[in-house]
Structures are given as C-alpha cells and as structure tokens.
C-alpha positions as CSV (number, residue, x, y, z in Angstrom):
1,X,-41.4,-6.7,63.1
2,X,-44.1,-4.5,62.7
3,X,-45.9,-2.3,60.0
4,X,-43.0,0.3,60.2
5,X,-40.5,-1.8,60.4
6,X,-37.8,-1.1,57.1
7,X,-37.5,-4.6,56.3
8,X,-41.9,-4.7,56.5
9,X,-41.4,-1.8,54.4
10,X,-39.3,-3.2,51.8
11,X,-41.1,-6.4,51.5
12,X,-44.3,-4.6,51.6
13,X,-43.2,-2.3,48.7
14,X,-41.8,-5.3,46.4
15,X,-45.0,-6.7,46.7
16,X,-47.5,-3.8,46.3
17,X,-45.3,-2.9,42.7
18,X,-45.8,-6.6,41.4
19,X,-49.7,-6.3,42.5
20,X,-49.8,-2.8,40.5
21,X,-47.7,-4.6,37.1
22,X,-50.2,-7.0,36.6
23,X,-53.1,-4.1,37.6
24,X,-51.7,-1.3,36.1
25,X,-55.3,0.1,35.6
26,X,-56.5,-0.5,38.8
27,X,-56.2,2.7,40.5
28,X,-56.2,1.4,44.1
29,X,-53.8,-1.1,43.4
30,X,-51.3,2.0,42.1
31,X,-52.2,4.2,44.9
32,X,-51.3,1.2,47.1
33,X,-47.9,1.5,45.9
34,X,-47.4,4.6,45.9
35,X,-48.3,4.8,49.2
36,X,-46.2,2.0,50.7
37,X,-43.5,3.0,48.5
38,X,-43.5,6.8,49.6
39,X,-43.7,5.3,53.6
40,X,-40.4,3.2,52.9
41,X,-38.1,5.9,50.9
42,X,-38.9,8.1,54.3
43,X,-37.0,5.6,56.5
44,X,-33.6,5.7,53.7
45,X,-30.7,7.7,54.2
46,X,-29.7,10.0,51.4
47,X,-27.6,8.3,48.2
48,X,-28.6,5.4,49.2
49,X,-29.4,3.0,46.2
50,X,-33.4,2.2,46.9
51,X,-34.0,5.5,46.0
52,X,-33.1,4.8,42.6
53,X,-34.9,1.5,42.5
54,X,-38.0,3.3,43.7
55,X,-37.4,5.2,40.7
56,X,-37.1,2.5,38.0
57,X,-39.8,0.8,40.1
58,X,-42.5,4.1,38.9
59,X,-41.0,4.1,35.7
60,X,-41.8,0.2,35.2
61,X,-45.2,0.9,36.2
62,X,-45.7,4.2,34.1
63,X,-44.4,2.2,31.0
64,X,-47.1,-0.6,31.9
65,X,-49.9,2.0,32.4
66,X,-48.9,3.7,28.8
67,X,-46.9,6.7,29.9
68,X,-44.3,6.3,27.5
69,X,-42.8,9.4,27.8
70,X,-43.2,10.0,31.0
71,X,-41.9,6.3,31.3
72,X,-38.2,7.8,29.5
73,X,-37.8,10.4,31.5
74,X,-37.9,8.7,34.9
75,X,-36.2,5.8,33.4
76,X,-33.3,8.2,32.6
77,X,-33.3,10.1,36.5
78,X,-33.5,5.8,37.5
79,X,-29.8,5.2,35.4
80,X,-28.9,8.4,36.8
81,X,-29.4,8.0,40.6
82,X,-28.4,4.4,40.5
83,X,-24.9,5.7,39.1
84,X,-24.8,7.8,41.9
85,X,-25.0,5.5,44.4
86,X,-23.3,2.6,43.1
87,X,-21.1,4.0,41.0
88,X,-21.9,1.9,38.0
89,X,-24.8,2.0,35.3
90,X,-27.5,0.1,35.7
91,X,-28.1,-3.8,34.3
92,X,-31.1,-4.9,34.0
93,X,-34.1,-6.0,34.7
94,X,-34.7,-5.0,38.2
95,X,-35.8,-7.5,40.3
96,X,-35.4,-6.6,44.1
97,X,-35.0,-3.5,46.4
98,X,-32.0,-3.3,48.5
C-alpha cells in the first residue's frame, strides 16, 4: 500500500502508541508516535472521529508518562471531540482507531 497509504498510516499509528505505553520514557519511542500520529491526522477530513482517538490516544500516553494533569485536560477535549463526531460520549477503553 505504501508508507502514505491511510490504512499504512492507521496501522502504523496503532502500533507506534502501544510501543510508546510500554516505553513511556523512551523518548524516541514517543517521538515515534508523535510523528506517525501527526502524518495520519493530516490525511483525515475534518469531524471525523480519529481525531478524537488521536486525542485520547496522547492523553493515555501522558497519563502513563506522569502528566496527570495534563493527562485530564486532554482526556476532557478526547470526550469532547468524540461527542462531536459520533454524537455519543465516549465508553471505554480505547482499543482501535477508526
């Protein structure tokens, strides 16, 4: 499919987040994520609901890291965003992107 391919993207994204939960001091590992993660929210349309898992997805890993506050607070814009686009809150745990 090829390295930009969305559905590379997505996979590629699931995977990097689970490498950077069980590194989360490993600051490659995170930057790995980021990076994939920022590459596949380019190729989604606006409202659509990956963004919000992108966004619990960085909230999971700044709760594993420590960041508890900062953890909240994008835990919150997560439930938020998701009830935009789906029009329904949240149930978790997360376990896939869309």
């Amino acid at each position: 499919l090829g390295s930009n391919n969305v559905a590379t993207l997505r996979c590629a994204t699931q995977l990097d987040w689970v490498r950077a939960l069980a590194a989360p001091s490993d600051a490659s590992v995170q930057a790995a994520f980021a990076s994939t993660a920022e590459r596949f929210e380019a190729t989604l349309p606006p409202g659509h609901v990956a963004h919000a898992e992108l966004q619990w997805m960085r909230a999971e890993l700044s709760d594993r890291r420590g960041s508890t506050a900062s953890a909240r607070a994008q835990f919150a814009d997560a439930r938020v965003a998701w009830r935009a686009a789906i029009g329904a809150e949240f149930v978790a745990p997360f376990i896939a992107l869309h």
